[in-house]
ZABAVEX-780171 format. One record per atom (N, C-alpha, C): x, y, z. Coordinates in steps of 0.1 Angstrom, whole numbers, padded with zeros to 4 digits, always signed. Example, Ala and Ser with C-alpha at 12.3 -4.5 7.8 and 13.67 -1.06 7.14 Angstrom:
! residues 2
+0132-0057+0078;+0123-0045+0078;+0132-0033+0078;+0128-0022+0071;+0137-0011+0071;+0129+0000+0079;
//
This chain:
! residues 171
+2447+1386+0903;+2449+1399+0897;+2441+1410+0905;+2430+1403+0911;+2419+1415+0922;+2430+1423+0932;+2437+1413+0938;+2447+1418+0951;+2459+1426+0944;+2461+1425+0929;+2472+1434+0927;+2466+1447+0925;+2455+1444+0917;+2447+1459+0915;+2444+1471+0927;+2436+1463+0942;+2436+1469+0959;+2453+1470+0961;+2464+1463+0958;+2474+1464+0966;+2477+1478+0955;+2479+1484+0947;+2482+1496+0936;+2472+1506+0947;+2463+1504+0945;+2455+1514+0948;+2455+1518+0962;+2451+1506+0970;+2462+1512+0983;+2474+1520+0983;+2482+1519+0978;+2499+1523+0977;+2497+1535+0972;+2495+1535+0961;+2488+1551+0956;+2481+1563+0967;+2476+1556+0970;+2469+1563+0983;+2473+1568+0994;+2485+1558+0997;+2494+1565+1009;+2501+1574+1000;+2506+1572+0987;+2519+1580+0987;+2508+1594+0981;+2497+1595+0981;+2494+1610+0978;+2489+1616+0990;+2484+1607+1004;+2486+1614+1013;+2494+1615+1023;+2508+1612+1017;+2520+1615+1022;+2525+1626+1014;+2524+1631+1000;+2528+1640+0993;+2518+1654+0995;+2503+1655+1002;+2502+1667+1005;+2500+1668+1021;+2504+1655+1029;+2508+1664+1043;+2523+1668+1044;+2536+1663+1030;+2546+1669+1032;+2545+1680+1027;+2538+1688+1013;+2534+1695+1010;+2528+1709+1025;+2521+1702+1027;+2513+1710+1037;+2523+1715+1049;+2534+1708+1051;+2540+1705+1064;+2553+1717+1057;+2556+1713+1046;+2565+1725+1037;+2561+1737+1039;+2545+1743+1036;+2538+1758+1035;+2540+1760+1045;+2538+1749+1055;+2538+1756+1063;+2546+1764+1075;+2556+1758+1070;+2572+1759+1072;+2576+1773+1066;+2575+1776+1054;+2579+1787+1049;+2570+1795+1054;+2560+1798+1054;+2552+1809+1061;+2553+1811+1073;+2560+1801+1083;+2564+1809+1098;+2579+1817+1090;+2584+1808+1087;+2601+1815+1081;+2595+1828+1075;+2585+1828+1071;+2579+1846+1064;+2582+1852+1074;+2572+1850+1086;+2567+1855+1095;+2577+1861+1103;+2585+1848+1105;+2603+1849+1114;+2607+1864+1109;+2611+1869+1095;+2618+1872+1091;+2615+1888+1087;+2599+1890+1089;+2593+1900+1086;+2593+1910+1102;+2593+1902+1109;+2593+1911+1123;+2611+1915+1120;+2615+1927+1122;+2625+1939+1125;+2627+1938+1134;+2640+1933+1141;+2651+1933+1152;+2657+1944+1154;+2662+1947+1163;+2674+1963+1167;+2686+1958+1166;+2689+1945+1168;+2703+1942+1169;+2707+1935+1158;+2701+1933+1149;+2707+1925+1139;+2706+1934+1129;+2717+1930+1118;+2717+1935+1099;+2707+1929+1096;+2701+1938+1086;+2688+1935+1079;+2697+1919+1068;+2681+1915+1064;+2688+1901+1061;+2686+1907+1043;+2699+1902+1038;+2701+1908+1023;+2694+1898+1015;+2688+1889+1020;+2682+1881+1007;+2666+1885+1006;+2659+1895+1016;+2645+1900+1016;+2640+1905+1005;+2652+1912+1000;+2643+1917+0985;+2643+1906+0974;+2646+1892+0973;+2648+1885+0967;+2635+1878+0965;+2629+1871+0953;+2618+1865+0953;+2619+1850+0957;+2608+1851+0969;+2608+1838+0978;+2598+1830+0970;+2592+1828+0964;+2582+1825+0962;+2586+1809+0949;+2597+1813+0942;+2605+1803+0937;+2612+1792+0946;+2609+1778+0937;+2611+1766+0946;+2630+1765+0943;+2635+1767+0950;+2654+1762+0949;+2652+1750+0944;+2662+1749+0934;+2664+1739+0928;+2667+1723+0934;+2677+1727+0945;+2675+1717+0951;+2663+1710+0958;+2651+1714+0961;+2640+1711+0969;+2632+1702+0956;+2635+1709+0942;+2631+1702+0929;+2639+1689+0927;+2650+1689+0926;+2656+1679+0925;+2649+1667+0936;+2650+1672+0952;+2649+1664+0959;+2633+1650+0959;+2624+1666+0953;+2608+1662+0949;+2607+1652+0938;+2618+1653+0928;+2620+1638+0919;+2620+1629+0922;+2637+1627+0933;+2640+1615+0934;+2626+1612+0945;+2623+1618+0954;+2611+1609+0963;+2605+1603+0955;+2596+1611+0945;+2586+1603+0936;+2589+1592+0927;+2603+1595+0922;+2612+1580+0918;+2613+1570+0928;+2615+1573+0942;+2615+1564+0949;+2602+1555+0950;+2594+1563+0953;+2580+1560+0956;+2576+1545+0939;+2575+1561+0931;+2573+1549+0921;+2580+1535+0917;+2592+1535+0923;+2599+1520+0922;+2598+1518+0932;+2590+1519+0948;+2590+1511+0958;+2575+1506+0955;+2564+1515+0948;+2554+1506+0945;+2554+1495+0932;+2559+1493+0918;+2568+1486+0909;+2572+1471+0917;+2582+1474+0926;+2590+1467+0932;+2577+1454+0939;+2568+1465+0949;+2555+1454+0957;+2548+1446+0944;+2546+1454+0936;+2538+1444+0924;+2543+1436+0921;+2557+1439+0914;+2563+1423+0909;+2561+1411+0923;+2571+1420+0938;+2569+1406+0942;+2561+1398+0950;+2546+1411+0947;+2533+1401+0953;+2529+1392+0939;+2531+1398+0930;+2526+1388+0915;+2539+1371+0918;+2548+1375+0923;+2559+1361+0920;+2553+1355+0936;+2550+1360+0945;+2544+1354+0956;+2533+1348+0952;+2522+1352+0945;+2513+1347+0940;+2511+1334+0932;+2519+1337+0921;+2527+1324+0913;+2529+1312+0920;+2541+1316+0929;+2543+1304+0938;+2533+1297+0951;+2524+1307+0952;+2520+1306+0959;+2505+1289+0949;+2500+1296+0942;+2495+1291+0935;+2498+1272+0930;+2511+1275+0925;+2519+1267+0924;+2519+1258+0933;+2522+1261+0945;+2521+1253+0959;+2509+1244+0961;+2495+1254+0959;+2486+1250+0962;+2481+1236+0951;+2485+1244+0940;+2482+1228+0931;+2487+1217+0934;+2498+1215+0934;+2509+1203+0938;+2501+1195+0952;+2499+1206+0960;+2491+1205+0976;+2480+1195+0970;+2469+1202+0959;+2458+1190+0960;+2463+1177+0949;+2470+1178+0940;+2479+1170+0936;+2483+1159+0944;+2489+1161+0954;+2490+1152+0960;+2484+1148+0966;+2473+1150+0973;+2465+1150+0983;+2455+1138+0975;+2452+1139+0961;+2442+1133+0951;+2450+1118+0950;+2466+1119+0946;+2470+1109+0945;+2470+1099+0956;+2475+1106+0964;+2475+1099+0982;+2463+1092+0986;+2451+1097+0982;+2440+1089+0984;+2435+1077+0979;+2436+1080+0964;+2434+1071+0956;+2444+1053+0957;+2453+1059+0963;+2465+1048+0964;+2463+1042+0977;+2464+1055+0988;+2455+1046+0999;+2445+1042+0998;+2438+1043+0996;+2424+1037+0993;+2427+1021+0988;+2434+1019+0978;+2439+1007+0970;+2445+1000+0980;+2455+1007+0987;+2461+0997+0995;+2454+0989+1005;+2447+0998+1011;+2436+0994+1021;+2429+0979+1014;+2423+0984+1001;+2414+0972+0997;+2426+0964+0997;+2435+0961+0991;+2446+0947+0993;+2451+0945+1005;+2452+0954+1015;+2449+0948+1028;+2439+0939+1034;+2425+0945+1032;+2416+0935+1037;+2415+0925+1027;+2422+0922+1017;+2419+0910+1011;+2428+0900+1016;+2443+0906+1016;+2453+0901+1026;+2446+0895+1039;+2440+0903+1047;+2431+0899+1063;+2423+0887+1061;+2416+0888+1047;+2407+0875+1047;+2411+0864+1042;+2423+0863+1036;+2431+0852+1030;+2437+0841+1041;+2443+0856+1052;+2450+0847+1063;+2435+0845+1073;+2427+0846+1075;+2417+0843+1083;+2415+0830+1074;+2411+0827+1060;+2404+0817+1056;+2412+0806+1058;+2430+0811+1055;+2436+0798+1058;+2440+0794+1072;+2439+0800+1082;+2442+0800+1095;+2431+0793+1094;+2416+0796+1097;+2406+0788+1099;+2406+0772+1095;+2415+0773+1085;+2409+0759+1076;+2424+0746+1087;+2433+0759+1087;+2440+0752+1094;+2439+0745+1103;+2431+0747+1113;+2427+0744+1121;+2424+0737+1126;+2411+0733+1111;+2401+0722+1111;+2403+0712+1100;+2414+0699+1103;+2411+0694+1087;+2410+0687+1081;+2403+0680+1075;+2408+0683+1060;+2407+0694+1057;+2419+0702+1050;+2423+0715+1045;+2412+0716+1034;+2401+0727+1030;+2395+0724+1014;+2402+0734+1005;+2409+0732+0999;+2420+0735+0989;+2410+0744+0980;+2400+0740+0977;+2392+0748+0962;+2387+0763+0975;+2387+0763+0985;+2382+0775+0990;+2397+0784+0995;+2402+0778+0999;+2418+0789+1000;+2428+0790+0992;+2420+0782+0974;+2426+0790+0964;+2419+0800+0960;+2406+0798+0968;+2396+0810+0960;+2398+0822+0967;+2404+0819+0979;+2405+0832+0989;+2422+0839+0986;+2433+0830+0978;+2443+0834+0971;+2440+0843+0956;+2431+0836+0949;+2428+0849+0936;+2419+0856+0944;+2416+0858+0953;+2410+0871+0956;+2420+0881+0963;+2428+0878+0967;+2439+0885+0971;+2447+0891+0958;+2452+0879+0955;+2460+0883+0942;+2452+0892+0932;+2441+0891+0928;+2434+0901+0918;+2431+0918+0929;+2429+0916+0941;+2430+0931+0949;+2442+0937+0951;+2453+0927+0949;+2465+0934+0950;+2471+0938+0935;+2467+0932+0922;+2469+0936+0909;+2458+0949+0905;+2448+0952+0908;+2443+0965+0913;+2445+0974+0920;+2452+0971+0933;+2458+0983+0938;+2475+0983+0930;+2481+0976+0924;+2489+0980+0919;+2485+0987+0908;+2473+0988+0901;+2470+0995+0888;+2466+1012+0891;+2462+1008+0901;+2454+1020+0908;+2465+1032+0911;+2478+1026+0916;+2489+1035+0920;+2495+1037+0907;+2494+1029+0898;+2501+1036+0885;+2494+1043+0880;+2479+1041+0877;+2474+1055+0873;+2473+1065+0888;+2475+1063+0893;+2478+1081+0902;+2488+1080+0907;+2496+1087+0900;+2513+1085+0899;+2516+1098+0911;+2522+1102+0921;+2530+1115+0924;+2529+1125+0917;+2527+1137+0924;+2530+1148+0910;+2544+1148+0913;+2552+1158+0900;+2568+1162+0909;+2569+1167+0919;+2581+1170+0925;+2580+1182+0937;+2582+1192+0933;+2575+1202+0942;+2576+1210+0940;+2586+1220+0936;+2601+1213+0936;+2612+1221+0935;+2614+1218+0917;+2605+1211+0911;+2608+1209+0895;+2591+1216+0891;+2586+1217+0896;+2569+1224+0899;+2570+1235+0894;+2573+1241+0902;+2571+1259+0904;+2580+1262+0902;+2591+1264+0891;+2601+1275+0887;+2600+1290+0886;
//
């Protein structure tokens, strides 16, 4: 909400000092057109709208002074909503991001441990194989150790499930 508040206030800021250097750029336009029109030529008809009061804004210049500021005010409107829906999603993103990142670990992590139990199962029985008499009570003991690190990392990935994706996430 901080960056919507600077992005307004920014925006506001251009469009008021765009409204008195067009302002200024206007005066000052009419005051040379004074100036143009006040110096007397030899060759020309006097101009019949001099006795007329300049000083009044033509309607059209009013009209035109609306719609800018209608513009203006629906071009800043417009940045709000779609830095607030950028935001959203943006947010949205970022959750899912460590969401996943939390699950991925925890599961790798599990896997890992039933790997090296896997590693020491085939080492114990490789070893035994080797040499033998086979002793049966120590590479069943090195099979429930496998089997119980692999019924842990299977519990371990059920509780840290996936989040959804993102495309059911962030609507």
């Amino acid at each position: 909400m901080h960056e919507l508040w600077i992005y307004a206030v920014e925006s506001a800021g251009w469009a008021l000092l765009g409204f008195i250097v067009g302002y200024l750029v206007g005066r000052a336009m009419r005051d040379v057109h004074h100036m143009a029109t006040a110096i007397p030529t030899e060759n020309t008809d006097p101009d019949p709208r001099r006795g007329q009061d300049r000083s009044r804004v033509p309607p059209g210049q009013v009209v035109l002074g609306v719609v800018i500021l209608l513009l203006g005010g629906l071009t800043v409107t417009q940045g709000i909503i779609s830095h607030s829906a950028t935001r959203r999603v943006a947010d949205c993103q970022a959750t899912y991001n460590n969401s996943f990142a939390d699950a991925l670990d925890a599961r790798s992590n599990a896997t890992a441990d039933a790997q090296a139990a896997l590693d020491e199962l085939l080492k114990t029985v490789s070893g035994h194989l080797g040499q033998p008499p086979v002793p049966l009570d120590q590479v069943r003991a090195a099979i429930d150790h496998y089997l119980i690190e692999r019924a842990r990392a299977n519990a371990t990935r059920d509780q840290h499930p996936y989040p959804p994706p993102p495309r059911d996430l962030c609507h």
